[in-house]
C-alpha angles and dihedrals in degrees: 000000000000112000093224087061090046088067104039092051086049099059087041096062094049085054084058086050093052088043086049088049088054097045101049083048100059084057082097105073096055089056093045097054086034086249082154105167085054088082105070093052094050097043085059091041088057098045100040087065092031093058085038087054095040086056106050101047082046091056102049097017077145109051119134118257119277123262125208094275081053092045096058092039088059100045098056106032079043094054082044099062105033083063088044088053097031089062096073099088094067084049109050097037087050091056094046092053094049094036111040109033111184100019128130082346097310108182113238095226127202140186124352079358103063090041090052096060084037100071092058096068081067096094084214101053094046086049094046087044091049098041087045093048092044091046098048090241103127107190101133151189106234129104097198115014093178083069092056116107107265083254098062088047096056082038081059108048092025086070091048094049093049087038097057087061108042136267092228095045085053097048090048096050084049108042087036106211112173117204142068087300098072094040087057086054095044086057105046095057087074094268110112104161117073133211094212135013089256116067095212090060093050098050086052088054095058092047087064105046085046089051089043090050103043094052092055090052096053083052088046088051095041091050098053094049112281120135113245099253095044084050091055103052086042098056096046098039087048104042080048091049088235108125103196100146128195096230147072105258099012122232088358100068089074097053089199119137080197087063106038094049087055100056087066111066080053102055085039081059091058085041095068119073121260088240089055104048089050087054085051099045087052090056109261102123101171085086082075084072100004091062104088087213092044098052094043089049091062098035091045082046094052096037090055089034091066087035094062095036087063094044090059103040092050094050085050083225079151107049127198116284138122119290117178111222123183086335087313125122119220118196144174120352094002090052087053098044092046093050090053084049098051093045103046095048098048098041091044089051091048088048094037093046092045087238105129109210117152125206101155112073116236117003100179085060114015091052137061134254086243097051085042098053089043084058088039085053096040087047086054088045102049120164143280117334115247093040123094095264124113130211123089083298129229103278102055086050093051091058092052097065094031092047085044099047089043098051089045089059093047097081084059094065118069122252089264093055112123099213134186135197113209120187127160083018091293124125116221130184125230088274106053087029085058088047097052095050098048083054087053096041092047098058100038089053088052094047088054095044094059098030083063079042091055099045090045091056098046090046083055095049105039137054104268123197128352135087090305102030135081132268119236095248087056090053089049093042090053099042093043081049090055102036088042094050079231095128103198108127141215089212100265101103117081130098093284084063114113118261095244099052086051084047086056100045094053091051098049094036083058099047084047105058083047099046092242105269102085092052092049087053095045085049095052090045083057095052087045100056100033111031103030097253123150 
């Protein structure tokens, strides 16, 4: 065999391991909720991808260290595959529950919550359900997620919370391989700045901020009402930007302002880059304003924040009544302007974050074209790069309009003119500012390439206008949610949903969370080897 493919299916197979190690793990919460005939299906979810991935580091243990084609082919075939794997759990649950009742303590399900489970014998729908969860997407199947067995809802937000931060920086925090190889693979799943020289102790790093911070926000959750186990899930699925709930209607089954303002200093944690919170932790608080991302995350926040506030309040969707704040009542007009407040921050850093908590209803019919196309914007957007957020992310777009605005006023400077582009308080030359803005050009143009194919295809697939279809602004807000690994939904996403627009989703959900070059190299690789292409 080709000893490109030796490498690539050894570095595969360690990503299988980690995704075993995670799986065999997650046996303890059946038997902590007595979910007892959940074990059998989770112990073979975990060693079918633990023997695949034995194999296959046992095969090419020798293979040569990636470059950065190989770096690219692994990440997306090996994001790929972990969701292809780490959808058996729906599976098999779901078969155990329809095949075997009463066994092991098998619930006999009902209603909205048999045809919740139901929907997961469907193959599609458990791999949908598992590439949404691992990309922190969030965008799901289910019709009632309150009614799923307490191990499919840690399976859920367990694989948010891994996602956010990345399969191959997990795998390479668990099965430790020091070298060039493991720094290839660290890039190429869309991460560039480092923490430490060594990549292994910066991925490390990142693991415990991520544990420290996730702690504090299952405290923060529990404190402002929240019951333990729905904190948990919470905290882990927001500070992922996830957004998988545990509940029917998300955030807003709880109804609480406690709760929903805190919920934002948690999904503005998973906002921030790694690099930046370590620099925070260890004291040096200027990066809180010093830090170009992280400046532009709080000022874009606030700045859509006040935009969708307007929206609202001008389209009266919250109308006057009383609202008790602190033992204060609001009424009137007040009432009206903080629930729009309260609304629209919460829903435009959900959307900005890619976190994908609701707690407005329905946003595809309770809210205007104007207030859907600020969160679709907010979704494409996304936050600061090296963080867990998806979207074409801040500073890209920041380079667009600074590169833009910098080659406009060139022609103003004569030939002889030395000019230099600073951004992030670097100074570039021509060269590496040229290169920095086709990056940034590149990806923007591709983003907007499959977020039109996304929509096309969904315009062609479901009922579109009338009294019964959806509107345009609903089939960009859905695709930009998925594409974005944002999760709030128009309505359009659920099992009822056509093949081909699941088809869709899970490819652009995929292309998202790797920031689409890696998947269109793994998919010309593919052409080339398969199908003679050059």
């Amino acid at each position: 065999m080709n000893r490109q493919f030796e490498t690539i299916g050894r570095d595969l197979g360690r990503m299988l391991e980690a995704l075993a190690v995670l799986t065999f793990a997650s046996l303890l919460i059946p038997l902590v909720w007595g979910e007892y005939y959940a074990i059998p299906p989770i112990a073979v979810s975990g060693l079918v991808p633990f023997a695949i991935g034995e194999w296959l580091t046992a095969r090419y243990a020798d293979a040569a260290d990636p470059g950065q084609l190989h770096g690219m082919t692994i990440a997306a075939s090996g994001w790929f595959f972990v969701a292809l794997f780490g959808s058996l759990p729906f599976l098999l649950v779901a078969w155990t529950v329809h095949l075997d009742p009463g066994v092991l303590g098998t619930p006999n399900l009902t209603g909205r919550a048999a045809s919740t489970l139901a929907a997961f014998r469907d193959p599609l729908n458990a791999f949908f359900e598992s590439m949404s969860g691992f990309t922190g997407t969030g965008l799901t199947m289910t019709d009632d997620e309150s009614s799923l067995p307490h191990t499919l809802q840690w399976w859920r937000s367990f694989i948010e919370w891994v996602g956010g931060v990345g399969v191959i920086v997990l795998t390479t925090a668990i099965l430790a391989r020091p070298g060039s190889g493991s720094l290839t693979l660290y890039e190429s799943e869309a991460r560039s700045e480092k923490i430490h020289p060594s990549i292994v102790s910066t991925v490390r790093t990142i693991w415990w901020i991520f544990l420290l911070f996730t702690f504090v926000s299952v405290l923060l959750l529990w404190v402002a009402g929240m019951p333990m186990w729905d904190a948990i899930n919470h905290a882990m699925t927001g500070l992922a930007t996830g957004g998988f709930s545990i509940t029917d209607n998300s955030i807003a089954t709880y109804d609480s302002v406690a709760i929903d303002f805190a919920l934002l200093p948690v999904m503005v944690l998973g906002s921030i880059a790694f690099p930046v919170h370590y620099l925070i932790l260890q004291g040096d608080l200027r990066n809180f304003y010093r830090d170009l991302q992280t400046r532009w995350v709080f000022l874009y926040f606030t700045v859509g924040t006040l935009g969708l506030t307007a929206i609202l309040h001008s389209n009266d969707v919250y109308a006057p009544s009383s609202v008790v704040l602190g033992g204060v009542t609001l009424n009137g007009t007040v009432a009206s302007l903080f629930q729009s407040f309260r609304y629209g921050a919460f829903q435009f850093v959900s959307a900005a974050s890619c976190t994908g908590f609701q707690t407005a209803g329905s946003l595809g019919t309770d809210w205007s074209p104007q207030a859907q196309l600020l969160v679709s914007f907010g979704m494409v957007v996304g936050a600061a790069a090296g963080s867990t957020v998806g979207g074409i992310k801040l500073v890209r777009a920041l380079t667009l309009v600074k590169g833009t605005r910098f080659r406009i006023q060139d022609v103003f400077y004569p030939p002889s003119a030395v000019r230099t582009f600073s951004l992030d308080g670097r100074q570039l030359s021509d060269e590496e500012a040229s290169k920095e803005f086709e990056e940034a050009a590149i990806i923007t143009f591709l983003w907007f390439v499959f977020l039109a194919l996304g929509a096309f295809v969904l315009l062609v697939v479901l009922p579109v206008g009338g009294t019964d279809g959806f509107t345009l602004e609903n089939v960009l807000f859905e695709v930009a949610s998925a594409q974005g690994n944002v999760g709030l939904s128009s309505g359009i996403t659920g099992p009822s949903m056509p093949t081909p627009a699941k088809v869709m989703f899970l490819f652009n959900m995929w292309i998202g969370r790797l920031e689409i070059i890696p998947v269109l190299v793994l998919l010309r690789g593919a052409f080339t080897r398969f199908g003679g292409y050059k």
